[in-house]
Each structure stands twice: as C-alpha cells, then as structure tokens.
C-alpha positions in Angstrom: -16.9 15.5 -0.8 -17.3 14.0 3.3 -17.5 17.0 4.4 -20.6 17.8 1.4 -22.3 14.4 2.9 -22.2 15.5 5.9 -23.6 19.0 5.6 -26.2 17.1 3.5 -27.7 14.7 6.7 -26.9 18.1 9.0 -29.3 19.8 6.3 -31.9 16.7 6.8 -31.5 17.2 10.4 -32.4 20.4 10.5 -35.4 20.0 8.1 -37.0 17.2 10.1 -36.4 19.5 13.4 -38.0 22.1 11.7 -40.7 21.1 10.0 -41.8 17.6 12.3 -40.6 19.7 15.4 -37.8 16.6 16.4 -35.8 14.6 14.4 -34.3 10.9 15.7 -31.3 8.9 15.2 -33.2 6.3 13.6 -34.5 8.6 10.6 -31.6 9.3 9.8 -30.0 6.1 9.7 -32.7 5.0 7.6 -32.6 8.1 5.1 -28.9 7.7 4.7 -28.2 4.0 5.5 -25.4 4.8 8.1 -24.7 3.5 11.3 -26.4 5.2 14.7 -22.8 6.2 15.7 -22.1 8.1 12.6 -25.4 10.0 12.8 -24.5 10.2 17.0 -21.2 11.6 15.7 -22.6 14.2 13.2 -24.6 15.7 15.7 -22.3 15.9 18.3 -20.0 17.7 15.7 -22.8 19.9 14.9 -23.7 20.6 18.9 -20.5 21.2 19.2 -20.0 24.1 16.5 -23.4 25.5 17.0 -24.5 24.7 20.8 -27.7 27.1 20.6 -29.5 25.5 17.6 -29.9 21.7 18.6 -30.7 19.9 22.4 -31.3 16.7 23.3 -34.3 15.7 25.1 -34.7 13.2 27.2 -36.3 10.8 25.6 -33.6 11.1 22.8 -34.8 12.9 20.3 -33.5 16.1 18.9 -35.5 19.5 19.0 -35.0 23.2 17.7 -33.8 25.6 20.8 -36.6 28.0 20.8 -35.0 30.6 19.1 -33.0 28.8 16.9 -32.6 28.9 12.9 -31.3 26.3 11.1 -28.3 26.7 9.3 -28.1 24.1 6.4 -31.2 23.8 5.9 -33.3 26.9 3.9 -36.5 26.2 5.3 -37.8 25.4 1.6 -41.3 23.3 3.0 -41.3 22.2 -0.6 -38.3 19.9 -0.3 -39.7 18.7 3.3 -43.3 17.4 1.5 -41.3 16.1 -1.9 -39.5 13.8 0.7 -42.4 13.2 2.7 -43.9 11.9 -0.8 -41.4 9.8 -1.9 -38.3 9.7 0.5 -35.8 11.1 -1.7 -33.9 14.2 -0.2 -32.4 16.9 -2.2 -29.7 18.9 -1.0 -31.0 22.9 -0.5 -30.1 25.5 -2.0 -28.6 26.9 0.9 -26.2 23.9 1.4 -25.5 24.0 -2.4 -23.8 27.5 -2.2 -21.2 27.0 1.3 
C-alpha cells in the first residue's frame, strides 16, 4: 500500500513535468498534504532509480530530460485537464497495472 502512494505522487510528478513542462515541491505538497521532505525524499528515490528522466534546475524546480518518458505516468492529457478542473488526481492506468 506505501509503496502504491508513492508510485501515485511519482505518477503526479511525472504528469505535471509533462504536461506544465516542471513540476515543484510545493504542488505536491499541496496535492497530497505531505511534508516538503517527503516529496524531497520521493524524488530523490526516483532520481536515484531512473537518473535520465528527472533534473533539477536551479531555481528548484523539476523538468523532463529532453529525451525522457515518464514512467508512471501514461501520458493520458485527460486525467492532467480533469485535475486541472477540479484538483482531484486519479491514479493512471499505467500505475494501476505494476
């Protein structure tokens, strides 16, 4: 079940990244109502397992590599504008069948 919830904010992550071109700390926080360390530790776990996908700029934010894919995260730009709508976020499909 943790490691479900996680997967789930790695999926919001990557779906903000993708689709806003940089996700912060602070969305997540807000989306999840966790603390900035935990979302500071989920992405360092996720840096850590898939170095190519996620960097941190300097300004802090968090950006797609250039070539980069997400992984938990289908892409679905339906599920990005029904949470743009009403801040509810589904888990994808994708994250549904690990």
């Amino acid at each position: 079940m943790a490691r479900q919830l996680v997967e789930e904010r790695l999926a919001f992550i990557e779906m903000l990244a993708l689709w806003q071109g940089e996700v912060r700390n602070c969305e997540v926080v807000k989306q999840f109502t966790i603390s900035r360390q935990q979302v500071y530790k989920d992405i360092s776990q996720y840096q850590a397992r898939y170095p190519a996908v996620l960097t941190k700029q300097m300004d802090g934010r968090y950006c797609f590599q250039d070539t980069a894919l997400p992984i938990f995260y289908d892409g679905d730009l339906d599920t990005y504008l029904h949470w743009l709508q009403t801040n509810e976020f589904s888990p994808t499909s994708k994250l549904l069948s690990q």
